[in-house]
C-alpha atoms as a printed R data frame, in Angstrom:
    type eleno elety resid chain resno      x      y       z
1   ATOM     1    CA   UNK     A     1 48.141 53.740  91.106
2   ATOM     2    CA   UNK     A     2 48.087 56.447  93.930
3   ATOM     3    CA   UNK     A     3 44.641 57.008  95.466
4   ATOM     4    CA   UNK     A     4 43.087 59.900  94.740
5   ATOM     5    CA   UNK     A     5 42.541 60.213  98.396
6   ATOM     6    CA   UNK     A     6 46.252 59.694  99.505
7   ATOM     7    CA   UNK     A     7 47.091 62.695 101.231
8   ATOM     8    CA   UNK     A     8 50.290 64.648  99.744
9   ATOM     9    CA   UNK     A     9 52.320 65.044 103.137
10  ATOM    10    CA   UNK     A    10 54.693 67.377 101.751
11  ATOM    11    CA   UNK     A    11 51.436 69.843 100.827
12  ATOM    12    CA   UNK     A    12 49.964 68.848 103.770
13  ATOM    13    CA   UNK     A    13 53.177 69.585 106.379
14  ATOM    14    CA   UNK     A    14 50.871 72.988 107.597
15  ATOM    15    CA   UNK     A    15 47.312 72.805 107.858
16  ATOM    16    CA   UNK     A    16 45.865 76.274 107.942
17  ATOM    17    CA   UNK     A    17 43.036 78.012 109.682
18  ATOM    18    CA   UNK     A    18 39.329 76.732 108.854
19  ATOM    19    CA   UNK     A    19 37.957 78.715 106.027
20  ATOM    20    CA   UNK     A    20 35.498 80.161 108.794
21  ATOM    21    CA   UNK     A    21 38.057 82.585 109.589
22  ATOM    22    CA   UNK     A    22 37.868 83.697 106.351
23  ATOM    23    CA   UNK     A    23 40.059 86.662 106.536
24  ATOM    24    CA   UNK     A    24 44.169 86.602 105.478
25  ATOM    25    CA   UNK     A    25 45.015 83.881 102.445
26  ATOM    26    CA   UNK     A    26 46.141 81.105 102.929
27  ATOM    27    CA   UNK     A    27 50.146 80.717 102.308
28  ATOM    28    CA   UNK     A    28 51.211 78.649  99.242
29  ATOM    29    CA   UNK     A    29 50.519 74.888  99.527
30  ATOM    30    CA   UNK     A    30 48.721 75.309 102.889
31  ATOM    31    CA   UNK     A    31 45.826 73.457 103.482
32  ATOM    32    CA   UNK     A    32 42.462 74.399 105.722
33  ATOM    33    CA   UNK     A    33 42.008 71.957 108.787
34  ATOM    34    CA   UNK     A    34 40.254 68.705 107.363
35  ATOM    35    CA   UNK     A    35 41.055 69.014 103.440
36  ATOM    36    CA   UNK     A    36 42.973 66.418 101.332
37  ATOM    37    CA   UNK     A    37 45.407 67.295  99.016
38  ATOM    38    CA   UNK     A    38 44.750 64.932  95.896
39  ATOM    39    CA   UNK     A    39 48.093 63.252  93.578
40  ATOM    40    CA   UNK     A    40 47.008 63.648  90.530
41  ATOM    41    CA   UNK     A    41 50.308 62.130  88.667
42  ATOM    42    CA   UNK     A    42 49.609 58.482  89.600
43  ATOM    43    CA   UNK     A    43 48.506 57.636  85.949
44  ATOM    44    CA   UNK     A    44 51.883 59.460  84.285
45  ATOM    45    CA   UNK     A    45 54.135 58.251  82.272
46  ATOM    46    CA   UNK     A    46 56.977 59.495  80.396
47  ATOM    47    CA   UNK     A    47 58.904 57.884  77.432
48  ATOM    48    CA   UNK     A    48 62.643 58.795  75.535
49  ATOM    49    CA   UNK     A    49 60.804 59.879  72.083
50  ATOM    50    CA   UNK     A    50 62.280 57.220  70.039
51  ATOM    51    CA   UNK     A    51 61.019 54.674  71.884
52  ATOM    52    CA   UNK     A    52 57.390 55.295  71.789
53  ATOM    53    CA   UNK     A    53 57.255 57.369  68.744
54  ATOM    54    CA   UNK     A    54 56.250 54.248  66.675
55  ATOM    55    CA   UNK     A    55 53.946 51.591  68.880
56  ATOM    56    CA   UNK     A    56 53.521 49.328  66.101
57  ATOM    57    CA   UNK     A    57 57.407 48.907  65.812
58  ATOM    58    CA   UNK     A    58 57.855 49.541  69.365
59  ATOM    59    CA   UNK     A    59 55.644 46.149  69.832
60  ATOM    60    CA   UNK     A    60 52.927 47.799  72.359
61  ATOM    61    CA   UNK     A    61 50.451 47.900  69.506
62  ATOM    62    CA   UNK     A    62 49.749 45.327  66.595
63  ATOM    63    CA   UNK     A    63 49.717 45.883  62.894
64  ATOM    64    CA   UNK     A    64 46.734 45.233  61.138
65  ATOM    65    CA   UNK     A    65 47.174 41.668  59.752
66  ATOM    66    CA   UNK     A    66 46.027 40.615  56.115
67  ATOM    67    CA   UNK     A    67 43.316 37.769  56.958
68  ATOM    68    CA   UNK     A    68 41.044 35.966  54.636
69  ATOM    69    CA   UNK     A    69 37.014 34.908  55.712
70  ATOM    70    CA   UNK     A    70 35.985 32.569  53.673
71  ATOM    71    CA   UNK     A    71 32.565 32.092  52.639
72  ATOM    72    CA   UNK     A    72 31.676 28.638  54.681
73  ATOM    73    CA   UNK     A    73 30.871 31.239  57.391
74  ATOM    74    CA   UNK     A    74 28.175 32.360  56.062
75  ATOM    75    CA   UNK     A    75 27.153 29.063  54.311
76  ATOM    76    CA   UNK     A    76 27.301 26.521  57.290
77  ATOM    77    CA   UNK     A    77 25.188 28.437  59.447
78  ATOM    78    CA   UNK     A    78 21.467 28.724  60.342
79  ATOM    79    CA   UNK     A    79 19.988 32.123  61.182
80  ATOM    80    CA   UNK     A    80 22.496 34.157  63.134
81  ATOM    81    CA   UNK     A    81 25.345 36.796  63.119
82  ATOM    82    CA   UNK     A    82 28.894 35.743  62.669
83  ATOM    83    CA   UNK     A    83 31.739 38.174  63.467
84  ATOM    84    CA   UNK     A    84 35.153 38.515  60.923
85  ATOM    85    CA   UNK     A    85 36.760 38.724  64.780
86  ATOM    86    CA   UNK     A    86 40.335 39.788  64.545
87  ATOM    87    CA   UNK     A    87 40.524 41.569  68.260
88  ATOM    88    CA   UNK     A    88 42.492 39.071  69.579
89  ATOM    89    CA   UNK     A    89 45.413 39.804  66.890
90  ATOM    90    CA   UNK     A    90 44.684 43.453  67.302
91  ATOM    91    CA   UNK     A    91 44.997 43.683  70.989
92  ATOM    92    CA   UNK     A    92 41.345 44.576  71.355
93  ATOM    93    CA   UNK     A    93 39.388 43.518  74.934
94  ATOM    94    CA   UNK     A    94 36.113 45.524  74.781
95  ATOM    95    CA   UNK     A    95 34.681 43.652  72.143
96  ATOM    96    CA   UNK     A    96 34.552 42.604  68.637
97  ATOM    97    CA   UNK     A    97 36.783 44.014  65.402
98  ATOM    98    CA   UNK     A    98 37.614 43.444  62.334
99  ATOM    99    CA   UNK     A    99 40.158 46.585  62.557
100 ATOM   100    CA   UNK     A   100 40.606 49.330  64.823
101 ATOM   101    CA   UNK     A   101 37.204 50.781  63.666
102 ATOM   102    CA   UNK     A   102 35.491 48.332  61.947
103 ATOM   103    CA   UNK     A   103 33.595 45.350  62.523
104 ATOM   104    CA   UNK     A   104 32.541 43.285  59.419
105 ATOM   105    CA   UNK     A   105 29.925 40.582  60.401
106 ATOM   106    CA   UNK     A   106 27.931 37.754  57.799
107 ATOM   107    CA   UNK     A   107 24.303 37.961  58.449
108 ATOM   108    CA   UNK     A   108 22.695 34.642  58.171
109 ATOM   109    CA   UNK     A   109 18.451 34.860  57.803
110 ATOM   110    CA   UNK     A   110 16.499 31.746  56.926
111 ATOM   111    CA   UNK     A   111 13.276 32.125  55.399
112 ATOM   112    CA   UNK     A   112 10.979 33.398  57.622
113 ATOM   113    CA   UNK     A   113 13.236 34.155  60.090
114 ATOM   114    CA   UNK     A   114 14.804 37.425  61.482
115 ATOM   115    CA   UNK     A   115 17.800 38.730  62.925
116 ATOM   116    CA   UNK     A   116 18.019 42.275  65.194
117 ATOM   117    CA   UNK     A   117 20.552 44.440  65.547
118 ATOM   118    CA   UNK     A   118 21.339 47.571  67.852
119 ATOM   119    CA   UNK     A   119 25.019 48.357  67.802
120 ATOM   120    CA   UNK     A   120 26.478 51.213  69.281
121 ATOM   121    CA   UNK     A   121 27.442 52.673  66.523
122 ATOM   122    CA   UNK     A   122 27.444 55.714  64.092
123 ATOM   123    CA   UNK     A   123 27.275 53.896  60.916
124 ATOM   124    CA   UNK     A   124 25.976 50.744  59.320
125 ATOM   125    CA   UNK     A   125 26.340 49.325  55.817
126 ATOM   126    CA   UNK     A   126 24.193 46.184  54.889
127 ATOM   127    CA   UNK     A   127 25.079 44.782  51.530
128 ATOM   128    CA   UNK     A   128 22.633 41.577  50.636
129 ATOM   129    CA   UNK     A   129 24.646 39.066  48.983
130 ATOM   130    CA   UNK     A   130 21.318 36.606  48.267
131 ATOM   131    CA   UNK     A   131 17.797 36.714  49.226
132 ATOM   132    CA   UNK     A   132 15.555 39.421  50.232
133 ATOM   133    CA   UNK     A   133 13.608 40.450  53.062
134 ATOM   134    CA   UNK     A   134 12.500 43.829  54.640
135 ATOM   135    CA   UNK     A   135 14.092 45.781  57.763
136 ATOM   136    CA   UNK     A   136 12.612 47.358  60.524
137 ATOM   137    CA   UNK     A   137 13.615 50.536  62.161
138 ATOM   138    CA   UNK     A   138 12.123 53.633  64.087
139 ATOM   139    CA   UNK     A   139  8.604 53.009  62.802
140 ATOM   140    CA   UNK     A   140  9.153 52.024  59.133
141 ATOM   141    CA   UNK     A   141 10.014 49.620  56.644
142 ATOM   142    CA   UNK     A   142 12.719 49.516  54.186
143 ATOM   143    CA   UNK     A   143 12.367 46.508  51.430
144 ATOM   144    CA   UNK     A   144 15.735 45.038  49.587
145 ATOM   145    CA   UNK     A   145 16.549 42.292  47.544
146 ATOM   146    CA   UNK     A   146 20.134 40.797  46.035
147 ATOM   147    CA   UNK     A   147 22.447 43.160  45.176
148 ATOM   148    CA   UNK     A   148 20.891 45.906  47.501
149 ATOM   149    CA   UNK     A   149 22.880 48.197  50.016
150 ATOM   150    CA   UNK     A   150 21.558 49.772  52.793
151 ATOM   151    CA   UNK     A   151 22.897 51.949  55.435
152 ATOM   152    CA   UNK     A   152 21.286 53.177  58.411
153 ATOM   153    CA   UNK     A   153 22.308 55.739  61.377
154 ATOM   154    CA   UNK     A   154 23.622 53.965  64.290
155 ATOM   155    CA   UNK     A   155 22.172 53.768  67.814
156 ATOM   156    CA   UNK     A   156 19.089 52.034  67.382
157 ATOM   157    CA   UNK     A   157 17.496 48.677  66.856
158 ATOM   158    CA   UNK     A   158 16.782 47.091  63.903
159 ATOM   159    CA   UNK     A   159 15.003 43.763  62.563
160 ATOM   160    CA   UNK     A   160 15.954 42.349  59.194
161 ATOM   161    CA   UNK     A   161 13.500 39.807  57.862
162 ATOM   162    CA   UNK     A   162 13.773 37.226  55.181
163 ATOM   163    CA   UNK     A   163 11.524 36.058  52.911
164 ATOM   164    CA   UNK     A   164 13.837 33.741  51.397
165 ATOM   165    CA   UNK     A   165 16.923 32.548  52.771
166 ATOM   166    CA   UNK     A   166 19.347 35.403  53.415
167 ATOM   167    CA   UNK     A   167 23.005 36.164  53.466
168 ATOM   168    CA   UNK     A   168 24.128 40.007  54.093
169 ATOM   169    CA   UNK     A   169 27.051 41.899  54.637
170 ATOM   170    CA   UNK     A   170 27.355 43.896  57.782
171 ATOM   171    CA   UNK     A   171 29.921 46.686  58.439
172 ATOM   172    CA   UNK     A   172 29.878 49.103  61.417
173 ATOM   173    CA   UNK     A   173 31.931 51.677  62.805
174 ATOM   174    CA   UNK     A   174 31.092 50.186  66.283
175 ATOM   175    CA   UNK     A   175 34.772 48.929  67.562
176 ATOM   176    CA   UNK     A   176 36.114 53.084  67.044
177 ATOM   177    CA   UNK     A   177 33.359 54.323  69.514
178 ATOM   178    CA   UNK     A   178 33.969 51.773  71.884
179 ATOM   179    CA   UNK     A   179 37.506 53.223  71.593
180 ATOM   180    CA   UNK     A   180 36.581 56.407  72.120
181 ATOM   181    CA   UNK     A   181 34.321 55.505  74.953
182 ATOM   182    CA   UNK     A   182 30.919 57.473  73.308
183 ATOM   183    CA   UNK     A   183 27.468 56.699  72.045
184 ATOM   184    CA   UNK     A   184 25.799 58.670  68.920
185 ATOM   185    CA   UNK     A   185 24.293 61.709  69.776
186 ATOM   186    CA   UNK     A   186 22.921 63.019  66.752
187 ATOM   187    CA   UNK     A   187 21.838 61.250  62.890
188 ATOM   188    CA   UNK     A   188 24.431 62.452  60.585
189 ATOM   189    CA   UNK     A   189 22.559 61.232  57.362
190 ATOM   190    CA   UNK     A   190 19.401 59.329  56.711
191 ATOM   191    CA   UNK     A   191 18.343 55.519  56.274
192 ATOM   192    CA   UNK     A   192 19.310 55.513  52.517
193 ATOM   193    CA   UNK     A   193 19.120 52.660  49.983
194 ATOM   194    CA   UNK     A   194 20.956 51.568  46.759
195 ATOM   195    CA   UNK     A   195 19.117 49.350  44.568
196 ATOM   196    CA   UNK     A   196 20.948 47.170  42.845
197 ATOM   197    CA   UNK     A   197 19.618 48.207  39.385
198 ATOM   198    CA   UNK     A   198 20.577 51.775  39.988
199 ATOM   199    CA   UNK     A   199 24.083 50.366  41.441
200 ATOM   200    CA   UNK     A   200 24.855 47.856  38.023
201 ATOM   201    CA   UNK     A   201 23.640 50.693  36.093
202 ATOM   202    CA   UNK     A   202 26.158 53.422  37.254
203 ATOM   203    CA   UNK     A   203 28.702 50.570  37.172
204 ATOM   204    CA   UNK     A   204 27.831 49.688  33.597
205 ATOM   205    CA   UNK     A   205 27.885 53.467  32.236
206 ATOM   206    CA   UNK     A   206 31.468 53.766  33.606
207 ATOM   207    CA   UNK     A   207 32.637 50.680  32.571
208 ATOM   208    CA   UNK     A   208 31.798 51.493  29.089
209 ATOM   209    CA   UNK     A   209 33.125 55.199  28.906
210 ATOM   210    CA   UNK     A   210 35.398 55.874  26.362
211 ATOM   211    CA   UNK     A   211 38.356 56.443  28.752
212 ATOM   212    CA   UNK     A   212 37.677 53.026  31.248
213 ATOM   213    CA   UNK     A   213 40.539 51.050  30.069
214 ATOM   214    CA   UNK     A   214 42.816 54.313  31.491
215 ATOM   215    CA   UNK     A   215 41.316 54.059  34.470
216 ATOM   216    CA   UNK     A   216 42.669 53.105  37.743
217 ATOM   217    CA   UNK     A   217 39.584 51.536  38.530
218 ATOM   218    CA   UNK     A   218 36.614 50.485  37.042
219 ATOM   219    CA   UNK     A   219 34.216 51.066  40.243
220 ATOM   220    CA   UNK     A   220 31.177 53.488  41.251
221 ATOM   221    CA   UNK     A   221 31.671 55.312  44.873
222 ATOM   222    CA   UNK     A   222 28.571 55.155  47.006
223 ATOM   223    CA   UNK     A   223 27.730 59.177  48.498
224 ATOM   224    CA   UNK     A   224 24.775 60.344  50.458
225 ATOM   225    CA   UNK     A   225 23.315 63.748  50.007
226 ATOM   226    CA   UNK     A   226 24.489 64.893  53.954
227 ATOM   227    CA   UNK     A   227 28.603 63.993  53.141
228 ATOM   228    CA   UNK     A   228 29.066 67.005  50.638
229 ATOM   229    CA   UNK     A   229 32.681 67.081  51.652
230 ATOM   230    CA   UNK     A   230 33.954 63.523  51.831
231 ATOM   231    CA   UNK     A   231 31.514 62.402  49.390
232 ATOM   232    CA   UNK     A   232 31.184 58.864  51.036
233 ATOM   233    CA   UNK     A   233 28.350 56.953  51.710
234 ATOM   234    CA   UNK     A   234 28.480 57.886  55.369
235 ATOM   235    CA   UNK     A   235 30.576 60.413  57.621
236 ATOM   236    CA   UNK     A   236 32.658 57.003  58.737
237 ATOM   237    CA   UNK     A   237 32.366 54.626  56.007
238 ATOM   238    CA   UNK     A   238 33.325 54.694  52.201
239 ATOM   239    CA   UNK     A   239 31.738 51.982  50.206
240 ATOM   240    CA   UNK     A   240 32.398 51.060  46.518
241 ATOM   241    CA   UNK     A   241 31.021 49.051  44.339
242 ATOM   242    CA   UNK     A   242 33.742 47.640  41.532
243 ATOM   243    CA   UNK     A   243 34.280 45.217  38.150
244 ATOM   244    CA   UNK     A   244 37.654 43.921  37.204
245 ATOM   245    CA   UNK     A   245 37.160 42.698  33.379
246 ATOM   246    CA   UNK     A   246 38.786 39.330  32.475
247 ATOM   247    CA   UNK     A   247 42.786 40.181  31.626
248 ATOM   248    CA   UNK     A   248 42.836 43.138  33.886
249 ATOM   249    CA   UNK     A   249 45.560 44.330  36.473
250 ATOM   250    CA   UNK     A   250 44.367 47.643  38.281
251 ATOM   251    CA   UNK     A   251 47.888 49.066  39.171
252 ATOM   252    CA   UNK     A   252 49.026 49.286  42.931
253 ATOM   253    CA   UNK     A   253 47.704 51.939  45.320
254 ATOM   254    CA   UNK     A   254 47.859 52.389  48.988
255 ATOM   255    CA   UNK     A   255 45.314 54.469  51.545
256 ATOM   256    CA   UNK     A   256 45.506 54.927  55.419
257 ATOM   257    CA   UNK     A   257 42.275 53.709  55.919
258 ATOM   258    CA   UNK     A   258 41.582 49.787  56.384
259 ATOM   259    CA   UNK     A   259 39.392 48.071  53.713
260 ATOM   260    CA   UNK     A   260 37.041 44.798  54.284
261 ATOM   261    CA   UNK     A   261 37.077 43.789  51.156
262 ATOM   262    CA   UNK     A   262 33.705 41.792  49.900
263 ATOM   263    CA   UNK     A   263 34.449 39.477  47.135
264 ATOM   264    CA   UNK     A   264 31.133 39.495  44.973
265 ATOM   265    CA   UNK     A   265 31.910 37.374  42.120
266 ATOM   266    CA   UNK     A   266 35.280 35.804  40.627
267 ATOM   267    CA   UNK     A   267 36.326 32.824  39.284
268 ATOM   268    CA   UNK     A   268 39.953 31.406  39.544
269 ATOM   269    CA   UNK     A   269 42.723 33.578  38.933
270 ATOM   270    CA   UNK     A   270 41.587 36.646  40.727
271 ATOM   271    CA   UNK     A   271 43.379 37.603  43.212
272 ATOM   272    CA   UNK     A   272 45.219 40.759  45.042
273 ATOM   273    CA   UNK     A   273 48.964 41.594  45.277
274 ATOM   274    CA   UNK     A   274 49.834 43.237  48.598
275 ATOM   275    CA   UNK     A   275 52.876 44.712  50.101
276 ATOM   276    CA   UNK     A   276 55.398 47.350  51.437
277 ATOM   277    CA   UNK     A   277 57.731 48.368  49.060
278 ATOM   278    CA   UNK     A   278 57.777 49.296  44.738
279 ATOM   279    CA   UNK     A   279 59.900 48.689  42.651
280 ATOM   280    CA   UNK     A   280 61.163 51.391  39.909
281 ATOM   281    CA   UNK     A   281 58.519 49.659  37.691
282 ATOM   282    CA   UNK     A   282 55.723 50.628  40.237
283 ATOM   283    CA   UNK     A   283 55.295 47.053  40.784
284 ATOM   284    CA   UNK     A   284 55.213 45.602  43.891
285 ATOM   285    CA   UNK     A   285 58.296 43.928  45.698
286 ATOM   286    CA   UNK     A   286 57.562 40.909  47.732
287 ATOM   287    CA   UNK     A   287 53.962 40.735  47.506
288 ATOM   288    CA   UNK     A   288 51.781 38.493  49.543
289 ATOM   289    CA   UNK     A   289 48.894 37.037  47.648
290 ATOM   290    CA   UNK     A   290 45.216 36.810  48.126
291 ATOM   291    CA   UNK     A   291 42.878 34.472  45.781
292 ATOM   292    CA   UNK     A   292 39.481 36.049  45.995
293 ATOM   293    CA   UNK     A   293 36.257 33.555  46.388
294 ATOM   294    CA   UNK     A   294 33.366 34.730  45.783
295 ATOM   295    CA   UNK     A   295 31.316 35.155  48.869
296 ATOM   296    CA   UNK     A   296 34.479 35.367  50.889
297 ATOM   297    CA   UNK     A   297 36.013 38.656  52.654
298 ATOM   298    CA   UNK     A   298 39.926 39.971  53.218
299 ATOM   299    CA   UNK     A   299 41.440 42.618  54.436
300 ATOM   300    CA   UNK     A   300 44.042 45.015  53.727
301 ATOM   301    CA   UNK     A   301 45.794 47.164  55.457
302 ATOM   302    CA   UNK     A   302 46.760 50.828  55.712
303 ATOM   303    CA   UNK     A   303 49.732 52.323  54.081
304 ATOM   304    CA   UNK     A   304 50.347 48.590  51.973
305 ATOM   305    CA   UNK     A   305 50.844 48.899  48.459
306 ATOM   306    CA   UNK     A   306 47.611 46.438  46.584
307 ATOM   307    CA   UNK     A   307 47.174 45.537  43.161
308 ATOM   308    CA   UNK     A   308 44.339 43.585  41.892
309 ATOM   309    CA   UNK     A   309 44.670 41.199  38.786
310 ATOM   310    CA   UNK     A   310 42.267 38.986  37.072
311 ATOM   311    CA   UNK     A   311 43.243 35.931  34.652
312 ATOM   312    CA   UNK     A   312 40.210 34.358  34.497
313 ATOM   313    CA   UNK     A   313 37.788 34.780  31.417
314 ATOM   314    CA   UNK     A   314 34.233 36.582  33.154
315 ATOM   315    CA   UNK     A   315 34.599 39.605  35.126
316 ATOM   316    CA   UNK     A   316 35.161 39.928  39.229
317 ATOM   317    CA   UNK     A   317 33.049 41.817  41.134
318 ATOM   318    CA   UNK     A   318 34.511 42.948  44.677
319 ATOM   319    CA   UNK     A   319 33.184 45.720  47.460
320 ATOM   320    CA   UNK     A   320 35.677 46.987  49.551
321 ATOM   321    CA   UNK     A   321 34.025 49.110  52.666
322 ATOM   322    CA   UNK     A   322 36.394 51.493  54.524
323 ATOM   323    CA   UNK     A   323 36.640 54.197  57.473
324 ATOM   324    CA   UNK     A   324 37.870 56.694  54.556
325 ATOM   325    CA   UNK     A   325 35.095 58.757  55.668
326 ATOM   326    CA   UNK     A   326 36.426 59.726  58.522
327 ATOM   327    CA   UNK     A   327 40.145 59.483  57.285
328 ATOM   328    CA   UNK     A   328 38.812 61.951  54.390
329 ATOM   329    CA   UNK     A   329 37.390 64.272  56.963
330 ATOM   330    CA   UNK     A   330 40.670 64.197  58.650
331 ATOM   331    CA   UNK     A   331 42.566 64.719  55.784
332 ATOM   332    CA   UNK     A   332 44.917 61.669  56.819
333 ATOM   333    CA   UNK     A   333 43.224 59.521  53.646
334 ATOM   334    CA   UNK     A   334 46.745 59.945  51.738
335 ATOM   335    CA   UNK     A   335 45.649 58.143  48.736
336 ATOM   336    CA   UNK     A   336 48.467 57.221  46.370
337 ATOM   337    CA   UNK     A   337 48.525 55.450  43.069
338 ATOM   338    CA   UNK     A   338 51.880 53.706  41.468
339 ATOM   339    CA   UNK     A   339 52.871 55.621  38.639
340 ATOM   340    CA   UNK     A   340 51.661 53.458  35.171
341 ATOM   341    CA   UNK     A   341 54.350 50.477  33.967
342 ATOM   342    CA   UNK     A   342 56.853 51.317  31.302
C-alpha cells in the first residue's frame, strides 16, 4: 500500500510560493513550499468484468453451505451460549456467523441461573424451546415460557433468567453490522412478545381454513406494528412459525434470503429436499437431503430450490428465521414457488 504521506514527485517537481504571498494562483499541480501531495490510488484495483462479476464462482467468496446443528448442542451443555459457527466456511474473520448476516446461537439456562447478552446488533429473536424464565432489559421485565418468542432492539444488554432449566433459540443480525462496520443508532420497533397460545392459535385457525390443503404452506408470519411495509417481525428478520401435517409435501420454493431453520417437532421421515435445478414436473433435480430432529437447526441457502415432506404419522413443527426483512425492504426477496405437479 502507498503511504498516504509518500510524496507524488511528479506533482511535486515545482514547489510554489508560500501561501503568504497570497497573490497570483498557483499553476496546475504546483505545490506551496512544505505541502505533501497525497496518492490516493494505493488501495485500487481493477478487474476484466467477467472475472469478478461472479465472486462465488470466481472462488474469492464462499457459497453458503447447507449444514445441520444437531440438538446435543444444546443438550450436553450447562448454562452457556453456543454459536451455529459457520465463519470459517464463509470466509468470515471478525467474528461469529451462521451466514453473511446471521448468527443463530442455543441458549443454555439452568435453573436458577442466567445468561446476558449485549450484541451489537439491530435485531434479536429469542424463541424458548423448554423452560421459562424472565429477561431483563432497560429497566423492565419481560416473562416467557415454552413456546414463547421474543424479540428485542439491538444494542443493549440483556439478562435472561430461568426458573427451570432453559433451552432458547437465539438469532441476530449481528455478523451484517460487523460487515458494514456500524452500531444501532436508533430502535426501529419495540421489545415485543408472542405467546405461545396466541402463536398455536393463529397456527390452528389457518390450518383448519377451508382452503389449507391448497396452500403452499401451512405457517403463520410473525409482524410487528413498526414494519408496515415488509410486514416481518423486525426491519432485518422474518420469522415464521409452521405445521407440516403427516403425508404432506409443501412444493419447492426458493428466496434470496438465508433461512436458520428451527426444527420444533418431527418424528422420522421429515425431512427437506434441496437443490439447484427443476425439473418440467417442478420437482427438484438432484436434491440433497436433510432429516429434521427435533431440537436440531439447518440451513438453507439463497436462490436453492427446497421442498419439505413429511411421512411420518403426527405433524412437524419447524421455524425458519431469515434476513427477508431487509431483503423485502430491498426488494431483492425474489420469492418463487414451483408451479403445482401434474
Amino acid at each position: 500500500m502507498v503511504s498516504r504521506t509518500d510524496i507524488d514527485t511528479e506533482t511535486a517537481a515545482a514547489p510554489a510560493t508560500s501561501p503568504a504571498d497570497a497573490g497570483a494562483p498557483r499553476a496546475p499541480g504546483a505545490l506551496w513550499v512544505g505541502e505533501l501531495a497525497e496518492d490516493w490510488s494505493g488501495d485500487a484495483r481493477y478487474f476484466e468484468y467477467t472475472s469478478a462479476a461472479d465472486p462465488i464462482a470466481a472462488g474469492s467468496i464462499s457459497a453458503i453451505p447447507i449444514e445441520t446443528f444437531a440438538p446435543s448442542l444444546h443438550q450436553l451443555s450447562g448454562t452457556g451460549i453456543v454459536p451455529l459457527d459457520l465463519s470459517g466456511v464463509l470466509g468470515i474473520d471478525d467474528g461469529p456467523a451462521t451466514s453473511p448476516g446471521l448468527l443463530a446461537s442455543f441458549i443454555r439456562i439452568q435453573a436458577g441461573e442466567q445468561v446476558s447478552t449485549s450484541p451489537t446488533a439491530t435485531s434479536e429473536l429469542y424463541y424458548a424451546m423448554a423452560g421459562s424464565g424472565s429477561t431483563r432489559v432497560d429497566g423492565h421485565e419481560i416473562r416467557w415460557a415454552e413456546g414463547d418468542f421474543l424479540t428485542l432492539p439491538g444494542g443493549r444488554r440483556s439478562t435472561h433468567h430461568g426458573t427451570t432449566d432453559t433451552t432458547m433459540y437465539w438469532v441476530t443480525d449481528e455478523p451484517l453490522l460487523r460487515y458494514l462496520g456500524v452500531t444501532p443508532a436508533a430502535d426501529r420497533f419495540s421489545t415485543t412478545l408472542y405467546p405461545a397460545a396466541r402463536v398455536r392459535s393463529e397456527l390452528d385457525a389457518i390450518a383448519h381454513a377451508p382452503d389449507a390443503a391448497t396452500r403452499s404452506r401451512v405457517s403463520v408470519l410473525l409482524a410487528n406494528a413498526a414494519q408496515p411495509q415488509t410486514l416481518t417481525a423486525t426491519h432485518v428478520l422474518w420469522a415464521m412459525f409452521g405445521v407440516v401435517p403427516p403425508g404432506a409435501v409443501q412444493r419447492p420454493h426458493r428466496h434470496q434470503s438465508v433461512a436458520v431453520d428451527l426444527c420444533v417437532g418431527a418424528q422420522e421421515g421429515c425431512y427437506t429436499l434441496l437443490g439447484q435445478r427443476l425439473d418440467g414436473r417442478g420437482d427438484i433435480i438432484d436434491p440433497i437431503r436433510v432429516d429434521w430432529v427435533a431440537g436440531g437447526a439447518f440451513t438453507t441457502p439463497p436462490g436453492m430450490w427446497h421442498s419439505h415432506h413429511n411421512e411420518s404419522g403426527a405433524n412437524a413443527w419447524v421455524i425458519p428465521i431469515q434476513d427477508a426483512g431487509l431483503q423485502t425492504y430491498l426488494r431483492s426477496l425474489d420469492i418463487r414457488f414451483a408451479p403445482a405437479a401434474t
